[in-house]
PDB file of N, CA, C and O in Angstrom:
ATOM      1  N   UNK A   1      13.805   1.782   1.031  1.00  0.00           N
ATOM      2  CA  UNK A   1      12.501   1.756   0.441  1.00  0.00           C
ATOM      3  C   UNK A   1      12.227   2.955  -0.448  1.00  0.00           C
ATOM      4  O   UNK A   1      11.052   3.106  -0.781  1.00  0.00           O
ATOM      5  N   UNK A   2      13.256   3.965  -0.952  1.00  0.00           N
ATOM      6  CA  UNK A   2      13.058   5.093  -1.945  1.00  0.00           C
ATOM      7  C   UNK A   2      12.458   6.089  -0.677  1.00  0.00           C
ATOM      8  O   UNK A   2      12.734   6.297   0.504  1.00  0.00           O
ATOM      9  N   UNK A   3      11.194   6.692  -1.954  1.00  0.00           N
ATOM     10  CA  UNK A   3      10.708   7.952  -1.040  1.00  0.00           C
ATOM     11  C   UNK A   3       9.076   7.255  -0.436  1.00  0.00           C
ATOM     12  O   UNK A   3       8.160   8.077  -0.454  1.00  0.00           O
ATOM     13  N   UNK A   4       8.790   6.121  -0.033  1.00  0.00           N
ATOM     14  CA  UNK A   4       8.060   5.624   0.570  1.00  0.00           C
ATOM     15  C   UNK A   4       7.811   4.728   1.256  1.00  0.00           C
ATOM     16  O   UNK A   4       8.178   3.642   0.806  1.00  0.00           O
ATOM     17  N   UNK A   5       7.121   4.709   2.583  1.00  0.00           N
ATOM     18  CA  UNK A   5       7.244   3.365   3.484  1.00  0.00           C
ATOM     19  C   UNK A   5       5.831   3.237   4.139  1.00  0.00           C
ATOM     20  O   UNK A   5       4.892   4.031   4.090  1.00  0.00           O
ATOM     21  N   UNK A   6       5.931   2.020   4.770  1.00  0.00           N
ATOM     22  CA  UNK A   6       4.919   1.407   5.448  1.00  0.00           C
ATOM     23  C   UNK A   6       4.827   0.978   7.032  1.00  0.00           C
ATOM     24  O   UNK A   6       5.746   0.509   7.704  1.00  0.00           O
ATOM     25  N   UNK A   7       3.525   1.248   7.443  1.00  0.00           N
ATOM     26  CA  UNK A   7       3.879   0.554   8.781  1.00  0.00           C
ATOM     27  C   UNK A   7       3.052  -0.317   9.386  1.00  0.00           C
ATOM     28  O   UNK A   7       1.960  -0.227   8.826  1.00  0.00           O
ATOM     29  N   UNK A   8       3.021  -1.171  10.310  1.00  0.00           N
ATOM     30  CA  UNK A   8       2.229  -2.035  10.624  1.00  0.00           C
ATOM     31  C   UNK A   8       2.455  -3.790  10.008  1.00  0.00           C
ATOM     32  O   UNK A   8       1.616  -4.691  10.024  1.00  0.00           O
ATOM     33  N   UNK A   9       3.482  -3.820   9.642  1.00  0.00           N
ATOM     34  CA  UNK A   9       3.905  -4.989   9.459  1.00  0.00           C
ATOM     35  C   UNK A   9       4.795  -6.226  10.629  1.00  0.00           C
ATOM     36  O   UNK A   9       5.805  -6.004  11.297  1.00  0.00           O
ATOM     37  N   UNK A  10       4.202  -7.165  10.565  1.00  0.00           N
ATOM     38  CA  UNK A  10       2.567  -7.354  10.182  1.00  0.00           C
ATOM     39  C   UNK A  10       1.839  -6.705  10.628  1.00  0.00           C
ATOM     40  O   UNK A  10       1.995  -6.034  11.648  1.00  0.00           O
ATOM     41  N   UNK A  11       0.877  -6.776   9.942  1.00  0.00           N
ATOM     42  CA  UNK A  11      -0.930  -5.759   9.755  1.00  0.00           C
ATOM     43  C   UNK A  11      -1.705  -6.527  10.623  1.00  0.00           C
ATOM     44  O   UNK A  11      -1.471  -7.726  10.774  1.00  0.00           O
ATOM     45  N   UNK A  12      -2.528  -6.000  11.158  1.00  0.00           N
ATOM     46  CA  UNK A  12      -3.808  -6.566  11.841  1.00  0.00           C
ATOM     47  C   UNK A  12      -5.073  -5.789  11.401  1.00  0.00           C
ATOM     48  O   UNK A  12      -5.972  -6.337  10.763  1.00  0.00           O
ATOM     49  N   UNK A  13      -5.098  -4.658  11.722  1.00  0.00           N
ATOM     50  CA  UNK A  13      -6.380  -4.015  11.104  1.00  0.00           C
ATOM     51  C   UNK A  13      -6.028  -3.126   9.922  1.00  0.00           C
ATOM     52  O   UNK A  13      -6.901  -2.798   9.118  1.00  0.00           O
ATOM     53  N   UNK A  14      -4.835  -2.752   9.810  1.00  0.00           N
ATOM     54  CA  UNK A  14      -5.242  -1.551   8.697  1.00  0.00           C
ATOM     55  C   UNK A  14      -3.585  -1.234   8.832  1.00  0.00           C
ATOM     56  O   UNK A  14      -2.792  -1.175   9.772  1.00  0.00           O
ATOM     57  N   UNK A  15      -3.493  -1.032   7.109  1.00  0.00           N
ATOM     58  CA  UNK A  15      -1.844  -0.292   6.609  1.00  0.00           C
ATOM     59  C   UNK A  15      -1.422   0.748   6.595  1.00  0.00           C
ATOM     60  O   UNK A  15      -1.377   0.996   5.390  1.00  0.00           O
ATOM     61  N   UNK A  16      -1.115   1.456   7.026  1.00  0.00           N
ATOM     62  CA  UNK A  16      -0.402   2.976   6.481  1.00  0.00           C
ATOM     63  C   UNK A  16       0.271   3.163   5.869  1.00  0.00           C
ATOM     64  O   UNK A  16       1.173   2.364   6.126  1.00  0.00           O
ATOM     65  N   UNK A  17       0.571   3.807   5.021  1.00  0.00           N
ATOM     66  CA  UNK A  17       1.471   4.278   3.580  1.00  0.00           C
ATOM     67  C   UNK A  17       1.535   5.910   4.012  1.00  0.00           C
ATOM     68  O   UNK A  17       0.594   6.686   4.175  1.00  0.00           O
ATOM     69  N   UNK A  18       2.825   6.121   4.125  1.00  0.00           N
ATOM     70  CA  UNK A  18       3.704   7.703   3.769  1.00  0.00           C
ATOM     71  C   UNK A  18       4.316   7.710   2.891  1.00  0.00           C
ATOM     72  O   UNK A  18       5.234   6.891   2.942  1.00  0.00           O
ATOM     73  N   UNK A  19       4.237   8.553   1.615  1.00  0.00           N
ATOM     74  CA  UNK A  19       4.699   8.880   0.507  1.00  0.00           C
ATOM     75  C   UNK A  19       5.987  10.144   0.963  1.00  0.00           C
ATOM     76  O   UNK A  19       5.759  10.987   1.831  1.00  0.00           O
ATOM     77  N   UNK A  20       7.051  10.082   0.355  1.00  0.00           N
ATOM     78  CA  UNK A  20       7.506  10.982   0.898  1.00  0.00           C
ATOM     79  C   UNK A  20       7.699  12.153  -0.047  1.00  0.00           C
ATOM     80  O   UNK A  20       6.839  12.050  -0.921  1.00  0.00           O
ATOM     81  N   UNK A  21       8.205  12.866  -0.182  1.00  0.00           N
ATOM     82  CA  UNK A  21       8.497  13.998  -1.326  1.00  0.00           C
ATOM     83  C   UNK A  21       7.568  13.593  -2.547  1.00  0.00           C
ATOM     84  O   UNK A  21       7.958  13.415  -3.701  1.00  0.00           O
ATOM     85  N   UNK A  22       6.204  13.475  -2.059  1.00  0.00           N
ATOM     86  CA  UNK A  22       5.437  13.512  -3.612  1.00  0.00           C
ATOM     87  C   UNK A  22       4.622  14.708  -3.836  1.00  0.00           C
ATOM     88  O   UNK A  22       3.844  15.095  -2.964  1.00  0.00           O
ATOM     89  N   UNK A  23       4.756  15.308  -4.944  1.00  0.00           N
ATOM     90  CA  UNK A  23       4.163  16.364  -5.338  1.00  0.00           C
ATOM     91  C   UNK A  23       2.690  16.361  -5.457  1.00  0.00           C
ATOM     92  O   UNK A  23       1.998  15.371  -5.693  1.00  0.00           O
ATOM     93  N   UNK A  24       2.286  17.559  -5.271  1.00  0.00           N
ATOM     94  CA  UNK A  24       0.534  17.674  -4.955  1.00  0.00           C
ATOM     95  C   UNK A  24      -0.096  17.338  -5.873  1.00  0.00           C
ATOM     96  O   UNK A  24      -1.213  16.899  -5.601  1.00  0.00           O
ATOM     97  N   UNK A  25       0.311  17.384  -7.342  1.00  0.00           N
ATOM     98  CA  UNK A  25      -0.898  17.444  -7.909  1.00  0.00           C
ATOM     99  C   UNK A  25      -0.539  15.467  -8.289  1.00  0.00           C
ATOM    100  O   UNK A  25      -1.647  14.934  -8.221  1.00  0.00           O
ATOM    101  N   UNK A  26      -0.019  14.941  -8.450  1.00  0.00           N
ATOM    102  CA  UNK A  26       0.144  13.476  -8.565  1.00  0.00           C
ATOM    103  C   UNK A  26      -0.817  12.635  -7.975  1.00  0.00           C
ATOM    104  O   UNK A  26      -0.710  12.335  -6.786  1.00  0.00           O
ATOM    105  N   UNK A  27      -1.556  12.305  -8.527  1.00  0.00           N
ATOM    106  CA  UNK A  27      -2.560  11.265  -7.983  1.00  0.00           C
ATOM    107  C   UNK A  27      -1.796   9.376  -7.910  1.00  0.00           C
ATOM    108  O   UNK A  27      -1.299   8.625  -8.750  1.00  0.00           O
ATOM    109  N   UNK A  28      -2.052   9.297  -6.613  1.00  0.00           N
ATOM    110  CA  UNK A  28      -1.744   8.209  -6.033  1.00  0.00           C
ATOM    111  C   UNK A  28      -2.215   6.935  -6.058  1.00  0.00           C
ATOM    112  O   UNK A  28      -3.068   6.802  -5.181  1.00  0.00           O
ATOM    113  N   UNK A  29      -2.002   5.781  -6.779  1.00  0.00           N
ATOM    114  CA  UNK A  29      -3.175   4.572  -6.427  1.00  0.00           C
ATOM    115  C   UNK A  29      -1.859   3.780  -5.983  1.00  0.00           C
ATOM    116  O   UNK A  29      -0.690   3.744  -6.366  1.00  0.00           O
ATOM    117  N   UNK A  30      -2.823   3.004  -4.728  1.00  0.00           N
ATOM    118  CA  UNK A  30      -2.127   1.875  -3.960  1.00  0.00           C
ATOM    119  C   UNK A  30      -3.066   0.805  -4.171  1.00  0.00           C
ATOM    120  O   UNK A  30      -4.286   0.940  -4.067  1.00  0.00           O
ATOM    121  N   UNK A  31      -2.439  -0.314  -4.485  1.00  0.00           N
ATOM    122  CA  UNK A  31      -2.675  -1.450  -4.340  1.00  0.00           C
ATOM    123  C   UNK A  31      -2.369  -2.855  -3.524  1.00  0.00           C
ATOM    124  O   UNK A  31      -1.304  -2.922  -2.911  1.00  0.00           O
ATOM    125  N   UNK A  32      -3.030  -3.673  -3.508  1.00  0.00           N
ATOM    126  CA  UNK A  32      -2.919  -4.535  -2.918  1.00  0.00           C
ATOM    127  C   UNK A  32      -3.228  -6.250  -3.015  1.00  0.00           C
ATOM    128  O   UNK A  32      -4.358  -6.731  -2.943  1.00  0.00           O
ATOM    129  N   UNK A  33      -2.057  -6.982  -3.179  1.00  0.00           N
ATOM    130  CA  UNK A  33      -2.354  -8.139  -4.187  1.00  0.00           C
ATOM    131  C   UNK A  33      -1.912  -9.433  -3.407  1.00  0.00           C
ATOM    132  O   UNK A  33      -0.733  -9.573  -3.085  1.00  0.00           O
ATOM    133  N   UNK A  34      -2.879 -10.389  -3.102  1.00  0.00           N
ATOM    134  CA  UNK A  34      -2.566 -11.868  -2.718  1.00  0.00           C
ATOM    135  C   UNK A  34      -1.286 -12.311  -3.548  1.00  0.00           C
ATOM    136  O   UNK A  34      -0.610 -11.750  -4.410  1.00  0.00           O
ATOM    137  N   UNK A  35      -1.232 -13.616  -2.899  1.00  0.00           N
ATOM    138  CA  UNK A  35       0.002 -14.598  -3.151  1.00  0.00           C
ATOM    139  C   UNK A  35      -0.448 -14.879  -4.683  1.00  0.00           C
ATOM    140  O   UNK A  35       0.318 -15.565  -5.361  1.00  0.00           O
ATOM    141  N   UNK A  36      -1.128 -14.602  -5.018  1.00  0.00           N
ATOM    142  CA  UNK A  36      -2.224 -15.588  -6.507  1.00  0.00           C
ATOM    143  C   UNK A  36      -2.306 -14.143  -7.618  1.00  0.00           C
ATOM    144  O   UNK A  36      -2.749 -14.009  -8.759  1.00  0.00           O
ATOM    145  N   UNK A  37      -1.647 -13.197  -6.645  1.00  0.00           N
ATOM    146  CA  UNK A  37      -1.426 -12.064  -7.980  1.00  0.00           C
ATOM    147  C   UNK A  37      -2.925 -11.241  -8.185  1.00  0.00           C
ATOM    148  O   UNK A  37      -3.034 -10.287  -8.956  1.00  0.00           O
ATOM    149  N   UNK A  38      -4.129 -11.809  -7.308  1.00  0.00           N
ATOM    150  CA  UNK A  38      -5.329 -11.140  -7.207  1.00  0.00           C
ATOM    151  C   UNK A  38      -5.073  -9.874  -6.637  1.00  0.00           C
ATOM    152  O   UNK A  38      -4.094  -9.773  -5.898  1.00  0.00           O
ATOM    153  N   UNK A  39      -5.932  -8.691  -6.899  1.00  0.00           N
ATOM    154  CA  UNK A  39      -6.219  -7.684  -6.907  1.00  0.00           C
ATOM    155  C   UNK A  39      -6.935  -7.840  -5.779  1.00  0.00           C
ATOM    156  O   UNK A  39      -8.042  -8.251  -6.129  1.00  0.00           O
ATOM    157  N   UNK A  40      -6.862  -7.672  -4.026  1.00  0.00           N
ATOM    158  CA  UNK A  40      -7.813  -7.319  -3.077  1.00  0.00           C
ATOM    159  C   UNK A  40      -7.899  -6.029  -2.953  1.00  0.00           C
ATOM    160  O   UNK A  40      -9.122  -5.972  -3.084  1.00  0.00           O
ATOM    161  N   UNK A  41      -7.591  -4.962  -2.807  1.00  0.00           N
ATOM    162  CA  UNK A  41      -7.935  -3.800  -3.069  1.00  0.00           C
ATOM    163  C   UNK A  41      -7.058  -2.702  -3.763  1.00  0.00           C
ATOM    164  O   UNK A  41      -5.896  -2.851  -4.141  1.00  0.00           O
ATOM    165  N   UNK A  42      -7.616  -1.883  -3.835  1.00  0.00           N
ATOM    166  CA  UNK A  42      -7.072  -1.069  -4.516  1.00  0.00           C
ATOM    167  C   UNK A  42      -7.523   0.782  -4.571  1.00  0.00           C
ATOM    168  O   UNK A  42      -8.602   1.005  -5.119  1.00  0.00           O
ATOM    169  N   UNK A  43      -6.982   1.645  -4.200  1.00  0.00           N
ATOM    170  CA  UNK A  43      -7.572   2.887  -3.751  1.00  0.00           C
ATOM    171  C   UNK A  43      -6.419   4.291  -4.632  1.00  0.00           C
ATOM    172  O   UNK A  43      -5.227   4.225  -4.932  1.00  0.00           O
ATOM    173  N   UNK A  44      -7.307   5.301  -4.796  1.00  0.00           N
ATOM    174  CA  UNK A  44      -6.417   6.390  -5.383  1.00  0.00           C
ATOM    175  C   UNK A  44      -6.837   7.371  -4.042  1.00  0.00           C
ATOM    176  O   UNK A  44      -7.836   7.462  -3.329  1.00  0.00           O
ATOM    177  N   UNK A  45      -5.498   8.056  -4.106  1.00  0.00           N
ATOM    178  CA  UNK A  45      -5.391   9.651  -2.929  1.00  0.00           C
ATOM    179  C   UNK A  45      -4.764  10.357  -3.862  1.00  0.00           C
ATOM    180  O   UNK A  45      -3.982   9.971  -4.732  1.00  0.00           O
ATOM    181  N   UNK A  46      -5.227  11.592  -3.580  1.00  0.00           N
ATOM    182  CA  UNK A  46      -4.206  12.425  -3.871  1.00  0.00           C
ATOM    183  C   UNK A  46      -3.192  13.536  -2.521  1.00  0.00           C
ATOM    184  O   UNK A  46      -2.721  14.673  -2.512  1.00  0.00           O
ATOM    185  N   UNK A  47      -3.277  12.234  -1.432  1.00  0.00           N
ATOM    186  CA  UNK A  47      -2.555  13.358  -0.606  1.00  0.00           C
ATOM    187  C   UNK A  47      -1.630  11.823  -0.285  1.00  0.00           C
ATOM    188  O   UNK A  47      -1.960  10.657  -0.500  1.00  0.00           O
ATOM    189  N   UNK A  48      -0.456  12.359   0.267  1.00  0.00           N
ATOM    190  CA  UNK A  48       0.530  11.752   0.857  1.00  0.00           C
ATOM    191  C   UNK A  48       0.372  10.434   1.576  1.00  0.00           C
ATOM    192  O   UNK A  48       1.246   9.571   1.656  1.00  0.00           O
ATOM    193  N   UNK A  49      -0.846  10.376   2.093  1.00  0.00           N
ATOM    194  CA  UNK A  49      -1.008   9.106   3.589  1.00  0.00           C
ATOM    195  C   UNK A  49      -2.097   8.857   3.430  1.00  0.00           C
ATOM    196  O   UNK A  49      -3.067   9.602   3.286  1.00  0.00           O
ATOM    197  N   UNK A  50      -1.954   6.979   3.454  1.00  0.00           N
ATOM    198  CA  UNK A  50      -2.931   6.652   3.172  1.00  0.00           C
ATOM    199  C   UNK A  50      -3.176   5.476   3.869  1.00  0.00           C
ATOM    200  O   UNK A  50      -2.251   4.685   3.686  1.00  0.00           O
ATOM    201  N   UNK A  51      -4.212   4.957   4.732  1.00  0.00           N
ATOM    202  CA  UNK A  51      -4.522   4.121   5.568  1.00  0.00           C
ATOM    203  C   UNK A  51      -5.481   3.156   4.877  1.00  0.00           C
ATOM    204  O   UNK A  51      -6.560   3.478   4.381  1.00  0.00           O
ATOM    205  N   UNK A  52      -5.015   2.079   4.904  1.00  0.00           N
ATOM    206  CA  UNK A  52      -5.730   0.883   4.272  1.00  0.00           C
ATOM    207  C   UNK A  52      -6.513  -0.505   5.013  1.00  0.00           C
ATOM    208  O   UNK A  52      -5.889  -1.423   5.547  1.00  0.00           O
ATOM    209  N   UNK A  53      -7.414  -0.453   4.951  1.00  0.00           N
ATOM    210  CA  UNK A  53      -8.522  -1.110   5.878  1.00  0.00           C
ATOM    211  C   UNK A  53      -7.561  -2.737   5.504  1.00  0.00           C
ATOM    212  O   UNK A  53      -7.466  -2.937   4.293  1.00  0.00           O
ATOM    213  N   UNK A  54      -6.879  -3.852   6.425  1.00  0.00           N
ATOM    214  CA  UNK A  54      -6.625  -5.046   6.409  1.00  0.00           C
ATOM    215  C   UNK A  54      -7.566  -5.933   7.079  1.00  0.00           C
ATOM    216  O   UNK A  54      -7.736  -7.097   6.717  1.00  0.00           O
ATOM    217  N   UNK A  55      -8.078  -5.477   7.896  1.00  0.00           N
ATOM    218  CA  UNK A  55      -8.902  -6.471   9.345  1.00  0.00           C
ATOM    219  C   UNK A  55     -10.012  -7.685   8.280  1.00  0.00           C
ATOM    220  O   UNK A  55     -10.309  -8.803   8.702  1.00  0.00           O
ATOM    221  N   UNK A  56     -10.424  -7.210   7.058  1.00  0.00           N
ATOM    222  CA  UNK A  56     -11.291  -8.210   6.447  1.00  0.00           C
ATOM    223  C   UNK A  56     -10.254  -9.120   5.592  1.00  0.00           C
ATOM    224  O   UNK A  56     -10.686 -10.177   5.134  1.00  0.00           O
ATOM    225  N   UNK A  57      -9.183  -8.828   5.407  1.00  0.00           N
ATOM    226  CA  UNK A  57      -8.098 -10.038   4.935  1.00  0.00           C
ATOM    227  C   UNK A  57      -7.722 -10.963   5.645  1.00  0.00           C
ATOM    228  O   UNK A  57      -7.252 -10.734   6.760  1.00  0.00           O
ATOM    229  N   UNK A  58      -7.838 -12.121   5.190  1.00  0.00           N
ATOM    230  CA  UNK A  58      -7.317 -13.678   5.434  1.00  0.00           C
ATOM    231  C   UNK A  58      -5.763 -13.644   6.091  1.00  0.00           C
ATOM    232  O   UNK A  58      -4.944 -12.997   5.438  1.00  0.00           O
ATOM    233  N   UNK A  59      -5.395 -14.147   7.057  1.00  0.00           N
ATOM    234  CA  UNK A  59      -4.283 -14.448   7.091  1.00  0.00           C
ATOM    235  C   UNK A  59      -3.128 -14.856   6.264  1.00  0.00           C
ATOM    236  O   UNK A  59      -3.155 -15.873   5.571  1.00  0.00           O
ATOM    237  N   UNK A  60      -2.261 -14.174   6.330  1.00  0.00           N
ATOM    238  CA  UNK A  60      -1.351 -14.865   4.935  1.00  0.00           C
ATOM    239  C   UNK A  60      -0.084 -13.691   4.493  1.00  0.00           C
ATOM    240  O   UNK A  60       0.355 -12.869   5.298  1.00  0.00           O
ATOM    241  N   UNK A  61       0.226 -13.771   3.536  1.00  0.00           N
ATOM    242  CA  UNK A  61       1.355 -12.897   2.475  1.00  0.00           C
ATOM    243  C   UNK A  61       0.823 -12.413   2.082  1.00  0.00           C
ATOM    244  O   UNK A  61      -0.215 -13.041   1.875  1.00  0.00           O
ATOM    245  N   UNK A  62       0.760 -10.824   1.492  1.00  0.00           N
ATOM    246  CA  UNK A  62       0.407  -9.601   0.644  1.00  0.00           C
ATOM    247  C   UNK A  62       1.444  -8.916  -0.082  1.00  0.00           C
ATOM    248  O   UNK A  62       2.534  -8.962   0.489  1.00  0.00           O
ATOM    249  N   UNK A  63       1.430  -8.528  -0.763  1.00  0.00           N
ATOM    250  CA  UNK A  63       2.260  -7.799  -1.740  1.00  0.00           C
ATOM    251  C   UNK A  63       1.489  -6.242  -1.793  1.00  0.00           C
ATOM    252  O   UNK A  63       0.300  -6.112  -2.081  1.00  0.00           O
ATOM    253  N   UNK A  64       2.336  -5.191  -1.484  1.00  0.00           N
ATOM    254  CA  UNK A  64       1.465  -3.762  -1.660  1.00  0.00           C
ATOM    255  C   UNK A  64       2.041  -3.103  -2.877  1.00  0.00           C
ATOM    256  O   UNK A  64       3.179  -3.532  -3.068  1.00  0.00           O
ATOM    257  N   UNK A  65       1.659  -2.184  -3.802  1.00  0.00           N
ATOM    258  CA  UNK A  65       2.252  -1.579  -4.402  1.00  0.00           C
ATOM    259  C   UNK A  65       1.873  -0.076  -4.529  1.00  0.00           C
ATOM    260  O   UNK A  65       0.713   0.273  -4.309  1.00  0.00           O
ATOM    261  N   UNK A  66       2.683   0.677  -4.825  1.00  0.00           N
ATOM    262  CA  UNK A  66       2.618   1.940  -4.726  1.00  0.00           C
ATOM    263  C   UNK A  66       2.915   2.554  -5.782  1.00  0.00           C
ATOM    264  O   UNK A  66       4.135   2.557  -5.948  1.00  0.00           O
ATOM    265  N   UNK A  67       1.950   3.451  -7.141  1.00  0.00           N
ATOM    266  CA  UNK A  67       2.327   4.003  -7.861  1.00  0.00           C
ATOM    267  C   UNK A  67       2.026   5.774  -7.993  1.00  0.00           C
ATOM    268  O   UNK A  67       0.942   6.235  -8.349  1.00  0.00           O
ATOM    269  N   UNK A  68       3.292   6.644  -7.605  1.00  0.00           N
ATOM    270  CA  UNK A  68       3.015   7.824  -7.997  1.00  0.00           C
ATOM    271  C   UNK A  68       3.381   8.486  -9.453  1.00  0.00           C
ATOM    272  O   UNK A  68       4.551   8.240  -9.747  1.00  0.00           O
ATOM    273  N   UNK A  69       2.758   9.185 -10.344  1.00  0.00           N
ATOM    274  CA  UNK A  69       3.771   9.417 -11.026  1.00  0.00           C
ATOM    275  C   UNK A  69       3.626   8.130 -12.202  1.00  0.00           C
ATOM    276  O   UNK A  69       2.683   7.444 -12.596  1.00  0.00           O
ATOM    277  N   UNK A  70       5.152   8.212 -12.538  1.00  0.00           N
ATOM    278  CA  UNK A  70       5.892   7.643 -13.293  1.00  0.00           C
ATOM    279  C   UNK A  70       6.866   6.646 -12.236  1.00  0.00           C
ATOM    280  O   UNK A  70       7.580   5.725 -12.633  1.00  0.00           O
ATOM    281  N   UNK A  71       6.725   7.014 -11.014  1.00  0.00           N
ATOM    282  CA  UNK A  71       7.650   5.683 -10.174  1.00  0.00           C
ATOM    283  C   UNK A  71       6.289   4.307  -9.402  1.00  0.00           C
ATOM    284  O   UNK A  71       5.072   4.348  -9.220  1.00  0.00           O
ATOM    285  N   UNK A  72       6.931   3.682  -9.257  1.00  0.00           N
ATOM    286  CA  UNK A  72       6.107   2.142  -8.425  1.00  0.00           C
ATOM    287  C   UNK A  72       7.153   1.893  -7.840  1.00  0.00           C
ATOM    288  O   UNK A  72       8.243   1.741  -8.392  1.00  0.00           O
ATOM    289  N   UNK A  73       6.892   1.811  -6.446  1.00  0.00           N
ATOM    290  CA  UNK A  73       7.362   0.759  -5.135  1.00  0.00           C
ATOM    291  C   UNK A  73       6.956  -0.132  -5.152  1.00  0.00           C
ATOM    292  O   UNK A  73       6.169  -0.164  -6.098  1.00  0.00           O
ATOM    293  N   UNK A  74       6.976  -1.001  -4.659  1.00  0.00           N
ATOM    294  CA  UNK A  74       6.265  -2.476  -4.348  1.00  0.00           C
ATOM    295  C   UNK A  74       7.164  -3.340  -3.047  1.00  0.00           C
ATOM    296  O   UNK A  74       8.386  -3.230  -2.951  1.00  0.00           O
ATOM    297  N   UNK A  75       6.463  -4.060  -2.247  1.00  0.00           N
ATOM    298  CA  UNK A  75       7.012  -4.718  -0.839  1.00  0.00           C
ATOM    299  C   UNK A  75       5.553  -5.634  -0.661  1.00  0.00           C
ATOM    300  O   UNK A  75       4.347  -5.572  -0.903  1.00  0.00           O
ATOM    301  N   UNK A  76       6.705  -6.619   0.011  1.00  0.00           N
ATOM    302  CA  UNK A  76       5.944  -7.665   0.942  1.00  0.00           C
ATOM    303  C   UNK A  76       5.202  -7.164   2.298  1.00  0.00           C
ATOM    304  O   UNK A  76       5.803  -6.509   3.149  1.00  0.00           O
ATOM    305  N   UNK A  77       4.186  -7.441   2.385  1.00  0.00           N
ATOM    306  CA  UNK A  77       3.787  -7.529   4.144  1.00  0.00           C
ATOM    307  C   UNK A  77       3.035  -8.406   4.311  1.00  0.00           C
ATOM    308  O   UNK A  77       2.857  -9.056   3.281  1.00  0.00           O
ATOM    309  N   UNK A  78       2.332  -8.840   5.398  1.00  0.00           N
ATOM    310  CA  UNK A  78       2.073 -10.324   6.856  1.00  0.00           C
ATOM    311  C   UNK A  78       0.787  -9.946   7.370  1.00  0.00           C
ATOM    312  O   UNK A  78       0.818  -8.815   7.857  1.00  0.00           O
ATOM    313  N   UNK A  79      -0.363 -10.524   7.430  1.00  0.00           N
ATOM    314  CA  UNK A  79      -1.103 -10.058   7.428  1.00  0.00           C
ATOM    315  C   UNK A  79      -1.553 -11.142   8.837  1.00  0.00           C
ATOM    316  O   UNK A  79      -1.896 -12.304   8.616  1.00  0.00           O
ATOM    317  N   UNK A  80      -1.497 -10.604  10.198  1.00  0.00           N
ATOM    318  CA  UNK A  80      -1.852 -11.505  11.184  1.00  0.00           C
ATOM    319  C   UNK A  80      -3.463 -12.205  11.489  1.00  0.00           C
ATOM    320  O   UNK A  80      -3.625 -13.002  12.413  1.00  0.00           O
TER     321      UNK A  80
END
């Protein structure tokens, strides 16, 4: 997964994201996108870890993405 991962897959209430070796001043936005490519949320940090409220999402497939920088991760997760 590079220099970032996730946990809680499947999700029930809420995602966690650890960034790993990302530099301080890099501002962070994570996202988060249905099967339909919609935008359900979406949040900027500028620190390493970031916990993402799931419990009001529908059951189903999610797609997360992660952009620091000049790099993007992106992964599947299950949303119980």
């Amino acid at each position: 997964m590079g220099n970032w991962q996730f946990s809680r897959n499947p999700a029930k209430d809420e995602l966690n994201i650890q960034i790993n070796n990302s530099k301080a001043n890099n501002l962070i936005t994570v996202s988060i996108f249905d099967v339909l490519g919609n935008t359900v949320l979406s949040k900027q940090s500028a620190t390493a870890n970031c916990k993402l409220p799931t419990d009001h999402f529908s059951k189903g497939i999610y797609f997360v993405e992660v952009k620091t920088g000049k790099e993007v991760y992106r992964a599947k997760f299950v949303k119980e």
